[in-house]
N, CA, C and O atoms as a Maestro MAE file, in Angstrom:
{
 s_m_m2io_version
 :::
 2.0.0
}

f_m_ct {
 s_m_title
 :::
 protein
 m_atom[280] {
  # First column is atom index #
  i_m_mmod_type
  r_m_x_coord
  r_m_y_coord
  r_m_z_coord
  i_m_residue_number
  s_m_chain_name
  s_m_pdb_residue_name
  s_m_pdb_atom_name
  i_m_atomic_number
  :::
  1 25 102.472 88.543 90.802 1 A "UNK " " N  " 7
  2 3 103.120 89.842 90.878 1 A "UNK " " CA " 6
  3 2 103.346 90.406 89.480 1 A "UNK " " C  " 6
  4 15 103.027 91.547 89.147 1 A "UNK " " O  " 8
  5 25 103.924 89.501 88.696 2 A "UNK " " N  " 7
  6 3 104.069 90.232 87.103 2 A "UNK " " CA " 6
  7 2 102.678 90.581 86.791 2 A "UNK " " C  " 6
  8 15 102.598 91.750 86.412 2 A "UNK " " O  " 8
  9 25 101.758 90.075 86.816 3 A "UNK " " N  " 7
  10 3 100.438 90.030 85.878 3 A "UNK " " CA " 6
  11 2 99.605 91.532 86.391 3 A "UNK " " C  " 6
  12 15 98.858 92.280 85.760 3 A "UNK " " O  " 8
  13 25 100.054 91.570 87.666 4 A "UNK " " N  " 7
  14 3 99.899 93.138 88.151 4 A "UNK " " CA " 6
  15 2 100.687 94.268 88.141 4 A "UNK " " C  " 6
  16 15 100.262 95.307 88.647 4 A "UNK " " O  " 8
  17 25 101.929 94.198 87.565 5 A "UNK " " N  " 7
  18 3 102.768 94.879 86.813 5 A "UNK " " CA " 6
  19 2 102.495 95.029 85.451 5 A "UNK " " C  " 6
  20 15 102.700 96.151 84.986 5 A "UNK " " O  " 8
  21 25 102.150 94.304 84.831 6 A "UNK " " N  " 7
  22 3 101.431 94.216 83.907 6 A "UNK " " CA " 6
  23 2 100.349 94.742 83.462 6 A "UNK " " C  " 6
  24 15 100.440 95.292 82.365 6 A "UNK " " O  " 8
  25 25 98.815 94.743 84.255 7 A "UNK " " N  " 7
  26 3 97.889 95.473 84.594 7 A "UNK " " CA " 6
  27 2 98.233 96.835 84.800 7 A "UNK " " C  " 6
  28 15 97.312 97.584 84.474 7 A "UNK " " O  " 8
  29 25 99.427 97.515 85.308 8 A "UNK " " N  " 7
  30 3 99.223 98.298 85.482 8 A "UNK " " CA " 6
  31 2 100.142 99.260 84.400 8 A "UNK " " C  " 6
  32 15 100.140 100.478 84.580 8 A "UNK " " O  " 8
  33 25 100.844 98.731 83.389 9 A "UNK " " N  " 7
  34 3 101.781 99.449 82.852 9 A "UNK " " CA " 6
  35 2 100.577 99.389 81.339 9 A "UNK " " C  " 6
  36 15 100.573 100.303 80.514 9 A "UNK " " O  " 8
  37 25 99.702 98.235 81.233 10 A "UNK " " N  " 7
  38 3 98.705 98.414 80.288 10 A "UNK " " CA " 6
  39 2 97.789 99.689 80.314 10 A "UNK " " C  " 6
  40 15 97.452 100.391 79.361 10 A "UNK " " O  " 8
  41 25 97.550 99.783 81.315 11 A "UNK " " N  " 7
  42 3 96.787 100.894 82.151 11 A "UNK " " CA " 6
  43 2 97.273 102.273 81.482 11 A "UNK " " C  " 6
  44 15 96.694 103.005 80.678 11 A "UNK " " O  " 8
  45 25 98.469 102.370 82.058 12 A "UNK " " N  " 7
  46 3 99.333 103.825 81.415 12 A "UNK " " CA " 6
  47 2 99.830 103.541 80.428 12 A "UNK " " C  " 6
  48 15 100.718 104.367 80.215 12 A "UNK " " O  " 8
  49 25 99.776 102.763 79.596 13 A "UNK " " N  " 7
  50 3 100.093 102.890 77.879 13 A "UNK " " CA " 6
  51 2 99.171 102.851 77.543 13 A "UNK " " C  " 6
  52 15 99.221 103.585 76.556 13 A "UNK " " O  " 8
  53 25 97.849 102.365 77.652 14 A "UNK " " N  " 7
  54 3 95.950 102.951 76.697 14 A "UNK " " CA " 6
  55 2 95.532 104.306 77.392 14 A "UNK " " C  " 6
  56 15 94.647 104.927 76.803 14 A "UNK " " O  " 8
  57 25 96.114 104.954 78.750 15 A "UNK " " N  " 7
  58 3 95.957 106.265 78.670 15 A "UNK " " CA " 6
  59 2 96.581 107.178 77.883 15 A "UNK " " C  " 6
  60 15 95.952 107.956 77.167 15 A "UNK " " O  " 8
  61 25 97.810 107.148 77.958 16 A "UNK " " N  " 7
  62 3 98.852 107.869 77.024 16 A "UNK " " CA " 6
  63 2 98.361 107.650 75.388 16 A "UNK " " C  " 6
  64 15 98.466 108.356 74.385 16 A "UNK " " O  " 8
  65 25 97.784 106.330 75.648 17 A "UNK " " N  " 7
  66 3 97.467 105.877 74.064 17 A "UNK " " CA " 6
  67 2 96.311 107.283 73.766 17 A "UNK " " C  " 6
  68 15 96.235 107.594 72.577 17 A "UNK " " O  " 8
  69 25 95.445 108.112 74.740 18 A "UNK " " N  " 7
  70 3 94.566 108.968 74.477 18 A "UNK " " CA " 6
  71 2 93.251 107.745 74.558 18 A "UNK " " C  " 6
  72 15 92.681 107.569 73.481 18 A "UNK " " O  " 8
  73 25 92.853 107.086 75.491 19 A "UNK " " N  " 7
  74 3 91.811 106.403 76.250 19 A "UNK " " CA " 6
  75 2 91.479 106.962 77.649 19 A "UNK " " C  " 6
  76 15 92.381 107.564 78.230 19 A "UNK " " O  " 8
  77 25 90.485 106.851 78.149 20 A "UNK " " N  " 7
  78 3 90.191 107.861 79.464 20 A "UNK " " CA " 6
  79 2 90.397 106.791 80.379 20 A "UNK " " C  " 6
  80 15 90.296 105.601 80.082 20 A "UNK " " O  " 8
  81 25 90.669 107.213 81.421 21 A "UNK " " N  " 7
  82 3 91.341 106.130 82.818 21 A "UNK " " CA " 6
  83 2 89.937 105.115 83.048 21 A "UNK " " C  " 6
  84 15 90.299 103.941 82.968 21 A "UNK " " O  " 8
  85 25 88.763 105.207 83.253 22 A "UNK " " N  " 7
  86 3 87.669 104.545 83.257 22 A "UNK " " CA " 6
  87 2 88.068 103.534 82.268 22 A "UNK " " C  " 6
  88 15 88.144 102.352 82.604 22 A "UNK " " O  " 8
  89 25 88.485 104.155 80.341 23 A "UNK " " N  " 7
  90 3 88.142 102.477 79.545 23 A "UNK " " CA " 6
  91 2 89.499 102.003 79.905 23 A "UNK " " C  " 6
  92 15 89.647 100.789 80.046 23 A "UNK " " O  " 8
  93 25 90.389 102.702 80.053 24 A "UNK " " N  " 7
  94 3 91.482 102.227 80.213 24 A "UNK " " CA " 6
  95 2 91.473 100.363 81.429 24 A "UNK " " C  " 6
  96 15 91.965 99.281 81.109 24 A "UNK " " O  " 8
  97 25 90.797 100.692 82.611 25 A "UNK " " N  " 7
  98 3 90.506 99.793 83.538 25 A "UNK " " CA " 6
  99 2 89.762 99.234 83.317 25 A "UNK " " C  " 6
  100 15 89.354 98.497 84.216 25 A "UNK " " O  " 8
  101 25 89.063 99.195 81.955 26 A "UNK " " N  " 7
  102 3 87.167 98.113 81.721 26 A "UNK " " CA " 6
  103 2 88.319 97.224 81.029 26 A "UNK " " C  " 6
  104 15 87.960 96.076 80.766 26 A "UNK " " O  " 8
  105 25 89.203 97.449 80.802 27 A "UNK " " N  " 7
  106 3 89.774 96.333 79.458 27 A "UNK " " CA " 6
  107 2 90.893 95.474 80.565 27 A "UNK " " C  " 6
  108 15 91.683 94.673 80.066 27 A "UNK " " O  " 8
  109 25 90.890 95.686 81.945 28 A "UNK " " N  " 7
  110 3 91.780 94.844 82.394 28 A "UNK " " CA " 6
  111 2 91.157 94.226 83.257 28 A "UNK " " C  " 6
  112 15 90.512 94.846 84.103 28 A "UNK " " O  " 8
  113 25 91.225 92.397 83.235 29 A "UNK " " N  " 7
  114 3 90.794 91.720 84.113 29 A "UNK " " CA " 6
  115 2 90.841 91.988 85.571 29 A "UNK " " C  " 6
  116 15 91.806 92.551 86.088 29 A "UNK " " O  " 8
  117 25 89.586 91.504 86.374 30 A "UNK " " N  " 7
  118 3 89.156 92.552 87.821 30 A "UNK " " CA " 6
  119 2 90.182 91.428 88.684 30 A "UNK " " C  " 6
  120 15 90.704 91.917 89.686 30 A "UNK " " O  " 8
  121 25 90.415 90.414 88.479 31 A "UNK " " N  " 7
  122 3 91.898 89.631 89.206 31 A "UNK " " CA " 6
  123 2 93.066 90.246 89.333 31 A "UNK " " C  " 6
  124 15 93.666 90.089 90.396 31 A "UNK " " O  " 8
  125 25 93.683 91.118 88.242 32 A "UNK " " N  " 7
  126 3 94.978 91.754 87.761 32 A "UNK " " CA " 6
  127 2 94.683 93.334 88.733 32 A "UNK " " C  " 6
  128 15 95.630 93.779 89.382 32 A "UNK " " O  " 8
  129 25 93.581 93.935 88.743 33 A "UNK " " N  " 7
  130 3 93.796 94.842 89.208 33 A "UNK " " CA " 6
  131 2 93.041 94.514 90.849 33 A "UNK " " C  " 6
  132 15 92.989 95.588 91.447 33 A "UNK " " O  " 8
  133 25 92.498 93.435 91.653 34 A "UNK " " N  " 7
  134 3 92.752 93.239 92.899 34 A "UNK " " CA " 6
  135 2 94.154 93.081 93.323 34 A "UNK " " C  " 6
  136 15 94.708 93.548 94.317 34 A "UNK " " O  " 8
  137 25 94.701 92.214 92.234 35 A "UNK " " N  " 7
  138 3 96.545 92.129 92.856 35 A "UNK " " CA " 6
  139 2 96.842 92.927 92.413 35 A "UNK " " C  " 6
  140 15 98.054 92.746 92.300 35 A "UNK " " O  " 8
  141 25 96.568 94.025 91.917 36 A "UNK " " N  " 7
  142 3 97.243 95.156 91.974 36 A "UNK " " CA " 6
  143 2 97.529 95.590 92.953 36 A "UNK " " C  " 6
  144 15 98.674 95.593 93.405 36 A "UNK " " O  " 8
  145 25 96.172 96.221 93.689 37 A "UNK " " N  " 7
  146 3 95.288 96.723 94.905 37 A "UNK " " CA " 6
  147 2 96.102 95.959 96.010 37 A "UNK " " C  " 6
  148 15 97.076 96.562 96.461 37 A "UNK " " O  " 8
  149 25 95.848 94.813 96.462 38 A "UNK " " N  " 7
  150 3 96.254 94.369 97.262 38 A "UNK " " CA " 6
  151 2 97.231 93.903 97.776 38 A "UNK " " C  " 6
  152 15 97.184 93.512 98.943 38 A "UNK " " O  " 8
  153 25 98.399 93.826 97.006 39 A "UNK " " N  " 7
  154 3 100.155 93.424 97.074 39 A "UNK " " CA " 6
  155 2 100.951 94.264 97.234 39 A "UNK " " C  " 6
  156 15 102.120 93.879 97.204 39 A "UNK " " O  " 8
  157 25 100.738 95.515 97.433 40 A "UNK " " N  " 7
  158 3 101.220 97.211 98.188 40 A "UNK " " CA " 6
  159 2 100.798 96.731 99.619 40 A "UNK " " C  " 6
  160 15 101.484 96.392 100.582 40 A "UNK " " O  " 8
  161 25 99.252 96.826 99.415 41 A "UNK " " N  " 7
  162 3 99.081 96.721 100.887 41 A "UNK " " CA " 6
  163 2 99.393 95.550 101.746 41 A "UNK " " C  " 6
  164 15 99.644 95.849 102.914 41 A "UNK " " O  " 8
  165 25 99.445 94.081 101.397 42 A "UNK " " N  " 7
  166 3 99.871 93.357 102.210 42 A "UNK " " CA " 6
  167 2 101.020 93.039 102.138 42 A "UNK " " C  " 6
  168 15 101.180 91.869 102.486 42 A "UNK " " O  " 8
  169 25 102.061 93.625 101.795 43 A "UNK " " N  " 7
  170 3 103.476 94.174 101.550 43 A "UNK " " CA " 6
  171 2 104.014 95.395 102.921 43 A "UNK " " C  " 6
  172 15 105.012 95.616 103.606 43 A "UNK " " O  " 8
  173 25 102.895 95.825 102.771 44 A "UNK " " N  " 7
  174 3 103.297 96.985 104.054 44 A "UNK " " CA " 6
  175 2 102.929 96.577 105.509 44 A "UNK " " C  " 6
  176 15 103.424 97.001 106.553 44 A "UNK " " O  " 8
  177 25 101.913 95.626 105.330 45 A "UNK " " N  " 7
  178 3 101.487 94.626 106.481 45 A "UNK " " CA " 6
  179 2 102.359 93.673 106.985 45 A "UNK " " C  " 6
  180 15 102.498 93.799 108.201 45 A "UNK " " O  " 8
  181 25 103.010 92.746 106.486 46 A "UNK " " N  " 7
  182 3 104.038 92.166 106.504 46 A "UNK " " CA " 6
  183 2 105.405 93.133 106.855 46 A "UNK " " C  " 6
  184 15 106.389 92.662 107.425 46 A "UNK " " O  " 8
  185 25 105.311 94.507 106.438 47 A "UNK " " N  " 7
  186 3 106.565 95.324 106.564 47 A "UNK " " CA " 6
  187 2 106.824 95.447 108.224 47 A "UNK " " C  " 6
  188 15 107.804 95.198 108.925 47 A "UNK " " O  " 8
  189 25 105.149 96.073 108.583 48 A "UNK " " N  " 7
  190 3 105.050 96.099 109.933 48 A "UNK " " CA " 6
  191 2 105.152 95.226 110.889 48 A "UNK " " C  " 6
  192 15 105.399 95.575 112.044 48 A "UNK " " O  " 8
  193 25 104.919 93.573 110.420 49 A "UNK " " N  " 7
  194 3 104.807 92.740 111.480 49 A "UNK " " CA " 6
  195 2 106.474 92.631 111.458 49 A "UNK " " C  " 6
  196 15 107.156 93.104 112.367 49 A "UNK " " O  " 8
  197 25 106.952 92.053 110.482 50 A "UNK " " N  " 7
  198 3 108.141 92.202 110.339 50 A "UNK " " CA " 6
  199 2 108.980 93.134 111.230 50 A "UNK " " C  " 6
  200 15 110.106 92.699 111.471 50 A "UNK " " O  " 8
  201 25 108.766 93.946 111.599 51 A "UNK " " N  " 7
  202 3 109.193 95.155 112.546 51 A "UNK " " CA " 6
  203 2 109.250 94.755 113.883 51 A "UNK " " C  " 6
  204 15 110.026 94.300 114.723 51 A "UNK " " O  " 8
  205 25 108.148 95.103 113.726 52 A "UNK " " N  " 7
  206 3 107.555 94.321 115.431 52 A "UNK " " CA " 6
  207 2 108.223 93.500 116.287 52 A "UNK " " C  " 6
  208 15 108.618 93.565 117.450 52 A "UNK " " O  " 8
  209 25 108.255 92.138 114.755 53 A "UNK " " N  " 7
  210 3 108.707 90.725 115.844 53 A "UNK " " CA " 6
  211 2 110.405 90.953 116.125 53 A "UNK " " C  " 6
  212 15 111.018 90.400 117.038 53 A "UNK " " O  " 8
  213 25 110.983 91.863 115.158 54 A "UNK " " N  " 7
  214 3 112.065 92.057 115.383 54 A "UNK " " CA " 6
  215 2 112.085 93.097 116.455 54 A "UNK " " C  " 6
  216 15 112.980 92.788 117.241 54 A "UNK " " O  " 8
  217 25 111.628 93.935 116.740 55 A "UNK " " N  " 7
  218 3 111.689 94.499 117.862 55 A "UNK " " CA " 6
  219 2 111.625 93.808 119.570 55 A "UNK " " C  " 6
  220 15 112.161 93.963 120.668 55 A "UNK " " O  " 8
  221 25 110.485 92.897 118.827 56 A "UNK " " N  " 7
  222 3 109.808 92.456 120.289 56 A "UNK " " CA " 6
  223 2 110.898 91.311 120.924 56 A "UNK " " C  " 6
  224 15 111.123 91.130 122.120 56 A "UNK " " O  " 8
  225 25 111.709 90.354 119.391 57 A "UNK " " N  " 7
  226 3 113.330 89.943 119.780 57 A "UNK " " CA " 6
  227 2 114.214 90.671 120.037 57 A "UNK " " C  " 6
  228 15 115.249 90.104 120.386 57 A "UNK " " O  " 8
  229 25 114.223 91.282 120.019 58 A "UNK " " N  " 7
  230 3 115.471 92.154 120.534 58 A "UNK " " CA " 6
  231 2 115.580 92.054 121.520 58 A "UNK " " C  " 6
  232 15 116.340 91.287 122.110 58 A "UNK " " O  " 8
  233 25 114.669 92.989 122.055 59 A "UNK " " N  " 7
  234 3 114.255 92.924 123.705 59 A "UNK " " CA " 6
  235 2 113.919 91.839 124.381 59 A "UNK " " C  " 6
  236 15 114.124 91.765 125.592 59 A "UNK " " O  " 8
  237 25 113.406 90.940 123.738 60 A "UNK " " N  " 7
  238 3 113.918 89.703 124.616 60 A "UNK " " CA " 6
  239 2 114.968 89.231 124.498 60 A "UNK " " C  " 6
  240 15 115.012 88.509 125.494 60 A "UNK " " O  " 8
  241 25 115.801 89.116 124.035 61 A "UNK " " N  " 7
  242 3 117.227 88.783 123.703 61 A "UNK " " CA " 6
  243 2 118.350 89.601 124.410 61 A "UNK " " C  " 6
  244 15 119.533 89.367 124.660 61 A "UNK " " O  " 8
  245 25 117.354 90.854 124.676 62 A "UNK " " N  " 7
  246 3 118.560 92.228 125.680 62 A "UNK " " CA " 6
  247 2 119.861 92.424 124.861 62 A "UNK " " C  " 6
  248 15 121.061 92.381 125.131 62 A "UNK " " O  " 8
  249 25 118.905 92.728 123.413 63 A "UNK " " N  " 7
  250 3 119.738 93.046 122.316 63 A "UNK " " CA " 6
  251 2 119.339 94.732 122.536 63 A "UNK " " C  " 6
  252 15 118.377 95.104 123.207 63 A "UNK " " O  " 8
  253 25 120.193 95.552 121.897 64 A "UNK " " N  " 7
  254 3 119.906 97.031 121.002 64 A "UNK " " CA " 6
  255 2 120.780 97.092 120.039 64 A "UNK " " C  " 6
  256 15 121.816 96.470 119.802 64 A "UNK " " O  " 8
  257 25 119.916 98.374 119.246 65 A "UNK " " N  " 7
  258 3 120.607 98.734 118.219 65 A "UNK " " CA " 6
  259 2 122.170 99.031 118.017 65 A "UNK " " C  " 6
  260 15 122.914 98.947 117.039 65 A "UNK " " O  " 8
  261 25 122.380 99.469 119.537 66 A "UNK " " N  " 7
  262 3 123.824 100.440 119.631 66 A "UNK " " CA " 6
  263 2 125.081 99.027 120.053 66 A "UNK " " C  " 6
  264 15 126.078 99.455 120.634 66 A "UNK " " O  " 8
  265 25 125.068 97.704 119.835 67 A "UNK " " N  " 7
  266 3 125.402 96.516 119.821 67 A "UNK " " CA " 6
  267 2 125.365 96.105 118.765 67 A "UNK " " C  " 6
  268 15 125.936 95.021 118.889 67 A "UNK " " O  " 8
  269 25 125.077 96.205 117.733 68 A "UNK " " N  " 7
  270 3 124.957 95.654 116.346 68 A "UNK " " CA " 6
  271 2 123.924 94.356 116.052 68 A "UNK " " C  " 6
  272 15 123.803 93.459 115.216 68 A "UNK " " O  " 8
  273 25 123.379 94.745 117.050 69 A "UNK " " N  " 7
  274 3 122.355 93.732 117.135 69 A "UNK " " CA " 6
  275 2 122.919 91.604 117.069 69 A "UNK " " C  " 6
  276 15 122.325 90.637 116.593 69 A "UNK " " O  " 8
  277 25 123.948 91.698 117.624 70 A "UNK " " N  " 7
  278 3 124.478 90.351 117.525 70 A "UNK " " CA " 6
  279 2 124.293 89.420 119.163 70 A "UNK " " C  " 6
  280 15 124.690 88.259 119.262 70 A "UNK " " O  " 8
  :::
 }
 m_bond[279] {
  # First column is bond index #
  i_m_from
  i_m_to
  i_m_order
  :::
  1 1 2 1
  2 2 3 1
  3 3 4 2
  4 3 5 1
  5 5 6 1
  6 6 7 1
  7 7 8 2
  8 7 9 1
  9 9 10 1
  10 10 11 1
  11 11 12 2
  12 11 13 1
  13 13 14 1
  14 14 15 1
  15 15 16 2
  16 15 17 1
  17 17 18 1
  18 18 19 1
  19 19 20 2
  20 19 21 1
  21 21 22 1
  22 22 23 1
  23 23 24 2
  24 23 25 1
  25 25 26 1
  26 26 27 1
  27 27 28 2
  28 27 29 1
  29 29 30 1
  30 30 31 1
  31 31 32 2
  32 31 33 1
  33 33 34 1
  34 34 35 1
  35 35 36 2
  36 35 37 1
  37 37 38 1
  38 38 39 1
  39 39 40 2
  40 39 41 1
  41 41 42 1
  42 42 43 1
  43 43 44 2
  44 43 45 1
  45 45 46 1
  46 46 47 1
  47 47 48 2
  48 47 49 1
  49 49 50 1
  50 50 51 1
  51 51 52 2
  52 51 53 1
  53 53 54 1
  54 54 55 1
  55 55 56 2
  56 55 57 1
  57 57 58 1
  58 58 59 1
  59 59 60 2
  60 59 61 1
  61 61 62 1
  62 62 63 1
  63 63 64 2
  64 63 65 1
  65 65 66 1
  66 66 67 1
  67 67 68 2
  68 67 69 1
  69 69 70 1
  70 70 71 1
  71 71 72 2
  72 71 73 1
  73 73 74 1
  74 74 75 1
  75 75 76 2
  76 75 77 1
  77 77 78 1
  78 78 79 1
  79 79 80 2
  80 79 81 1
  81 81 82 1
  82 82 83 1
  83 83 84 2
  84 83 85 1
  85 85 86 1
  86 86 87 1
  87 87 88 2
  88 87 89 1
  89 89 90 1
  90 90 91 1
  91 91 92 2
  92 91 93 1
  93 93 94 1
  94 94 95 1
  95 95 96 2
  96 95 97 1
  97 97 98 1
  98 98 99 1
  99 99 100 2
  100 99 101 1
  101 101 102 1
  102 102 103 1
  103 103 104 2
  104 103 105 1
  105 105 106 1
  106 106 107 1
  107 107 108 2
  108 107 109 1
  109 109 110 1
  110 110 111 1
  111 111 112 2
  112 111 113 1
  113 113 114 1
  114 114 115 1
  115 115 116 2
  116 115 117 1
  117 117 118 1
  118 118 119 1
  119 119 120 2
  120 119 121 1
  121 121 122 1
  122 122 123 1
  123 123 124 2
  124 123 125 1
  125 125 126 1
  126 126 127 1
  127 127 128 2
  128 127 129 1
  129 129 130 1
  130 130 131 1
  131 131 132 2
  132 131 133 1
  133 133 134 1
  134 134 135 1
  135 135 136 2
  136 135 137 1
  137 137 138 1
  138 138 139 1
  139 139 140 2
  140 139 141 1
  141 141 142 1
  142 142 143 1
  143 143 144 2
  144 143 145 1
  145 145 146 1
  146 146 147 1
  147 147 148 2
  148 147 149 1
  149 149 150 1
  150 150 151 1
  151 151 152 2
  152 151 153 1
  153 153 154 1
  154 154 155 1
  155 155 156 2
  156 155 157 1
  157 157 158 1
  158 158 159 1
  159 159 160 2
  160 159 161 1
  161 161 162 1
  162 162 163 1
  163 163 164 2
  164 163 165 1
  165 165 166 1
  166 166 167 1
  167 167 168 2
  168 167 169 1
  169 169 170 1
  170 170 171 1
  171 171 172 2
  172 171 173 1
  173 173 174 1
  174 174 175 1
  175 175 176 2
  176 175 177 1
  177 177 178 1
  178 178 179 1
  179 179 180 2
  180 179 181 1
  181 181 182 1
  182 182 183 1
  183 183 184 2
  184 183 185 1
  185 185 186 1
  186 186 187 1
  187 187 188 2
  188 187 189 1
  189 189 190 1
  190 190 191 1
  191 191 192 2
  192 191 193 1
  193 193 194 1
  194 194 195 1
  195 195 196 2
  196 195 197 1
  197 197 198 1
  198 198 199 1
  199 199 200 2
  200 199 201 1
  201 201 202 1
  202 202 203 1
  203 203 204 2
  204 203 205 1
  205 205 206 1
  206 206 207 1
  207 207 208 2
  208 207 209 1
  209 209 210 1
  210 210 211 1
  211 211 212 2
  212 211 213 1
  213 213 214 1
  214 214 215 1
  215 215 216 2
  216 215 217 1
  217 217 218 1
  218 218 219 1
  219 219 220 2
  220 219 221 1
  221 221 222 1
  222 222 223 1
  223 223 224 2
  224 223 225 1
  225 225 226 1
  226 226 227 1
  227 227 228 2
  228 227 229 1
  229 229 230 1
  230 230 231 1
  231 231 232 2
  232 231 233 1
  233 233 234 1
  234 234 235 1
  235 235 236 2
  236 235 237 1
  237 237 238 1
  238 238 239 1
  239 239 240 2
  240 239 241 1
  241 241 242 1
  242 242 243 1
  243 243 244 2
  244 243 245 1
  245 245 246 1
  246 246 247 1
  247 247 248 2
  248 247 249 1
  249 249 250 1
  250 250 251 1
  251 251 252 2
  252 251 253 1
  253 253 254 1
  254 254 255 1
  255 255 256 2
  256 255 257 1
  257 257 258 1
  258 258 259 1
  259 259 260 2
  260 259 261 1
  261 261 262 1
  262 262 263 1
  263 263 264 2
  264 263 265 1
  265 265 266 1
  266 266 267 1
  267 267 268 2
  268 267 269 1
  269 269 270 1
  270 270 271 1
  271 271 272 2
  272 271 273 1
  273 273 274 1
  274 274 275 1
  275 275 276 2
  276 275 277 1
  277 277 278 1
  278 278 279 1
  279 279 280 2
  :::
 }
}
């Protein structure tokens, strides 16, 4: 997670530096910017299942929201 925080704050300091977004990304390892890429999205994947299974307990549990869920 850092090393793609990283990747990406390098990114916008050699643009700002006045480098074009293309060299800006040739100079960062293609590992750093897949976890870039990909730790949003399987972050939001997990957000959703996460949802779900809590939903799908609830209702089996003959829980709702308007109960405090206990």
């Amino acid at each position: 997670m850092a090393t793609a925080i990283l990747a990406g704050l390098l990114c916008i300091a050699a643009m700002f530096a006045g480098a074009s977004a293309p060299a800006a990304l040739a100079g960062i390892p293609a590992n750093m910017l897949l976890a870039a890429l990909l730790i949003p999205v399987a972050a939001g994947v997990l957000m959703f299942a996460m949802a779900g299974w809590q939903d799908n307990n609830n209702r089996r549990c003959n829980l709702s929201h308007r109960d405090g869920g206990e």
